[in-house]
N, C-alpha and C positions, 0 to 999 in steps of 0.2 A: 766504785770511785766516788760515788757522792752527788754527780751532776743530776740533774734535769733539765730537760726544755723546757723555759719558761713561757716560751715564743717564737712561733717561726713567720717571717717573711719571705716571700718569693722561696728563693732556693739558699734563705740563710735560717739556719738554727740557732737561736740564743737561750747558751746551757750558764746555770746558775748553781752553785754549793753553798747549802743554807751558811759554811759560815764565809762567807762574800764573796769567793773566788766566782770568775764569768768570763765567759769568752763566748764568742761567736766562731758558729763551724760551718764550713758552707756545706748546702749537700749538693753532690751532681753525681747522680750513682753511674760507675761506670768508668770515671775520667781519675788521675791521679793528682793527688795533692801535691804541691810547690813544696821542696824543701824550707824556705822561708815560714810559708804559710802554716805548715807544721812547726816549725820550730815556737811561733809566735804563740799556736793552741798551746804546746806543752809550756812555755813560758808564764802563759797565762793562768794555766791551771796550777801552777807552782808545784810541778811533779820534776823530780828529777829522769834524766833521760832512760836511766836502768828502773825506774817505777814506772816509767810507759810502754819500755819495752817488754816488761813485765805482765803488766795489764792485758798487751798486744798476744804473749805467749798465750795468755788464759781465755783469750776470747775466741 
């Protein structure tokens, strides 16, 4: 995908793709992600939804 963690504070990840895309991911290992709050990461990442679920398949 491209990202790295540029940064983490507390229980936040700030992932960065050299060419500018960023978002922030929370971590809480264990608990599930808000539909919202997902949609916001793939929004951000400017992935469409069948290239994240894609990603999702491979990992």
């Amino acid at each position: 995908m491209g990202f790295v963690v540029v940064r983490q504070r507390g229980s936040h990840a700030f992932l960065k793709h050299s060419d500018g895309r960023a978002t922030v991911v929370p971590v809480h290992p264990g608990e599930e992600m808000g539909r919202g709050l997902l949609s916001k990461i793939i929004k951000d990442t400017k992935l469409t939804r069948k290239e994240f679920l894609k990603l999702l398949e491979e990992a």
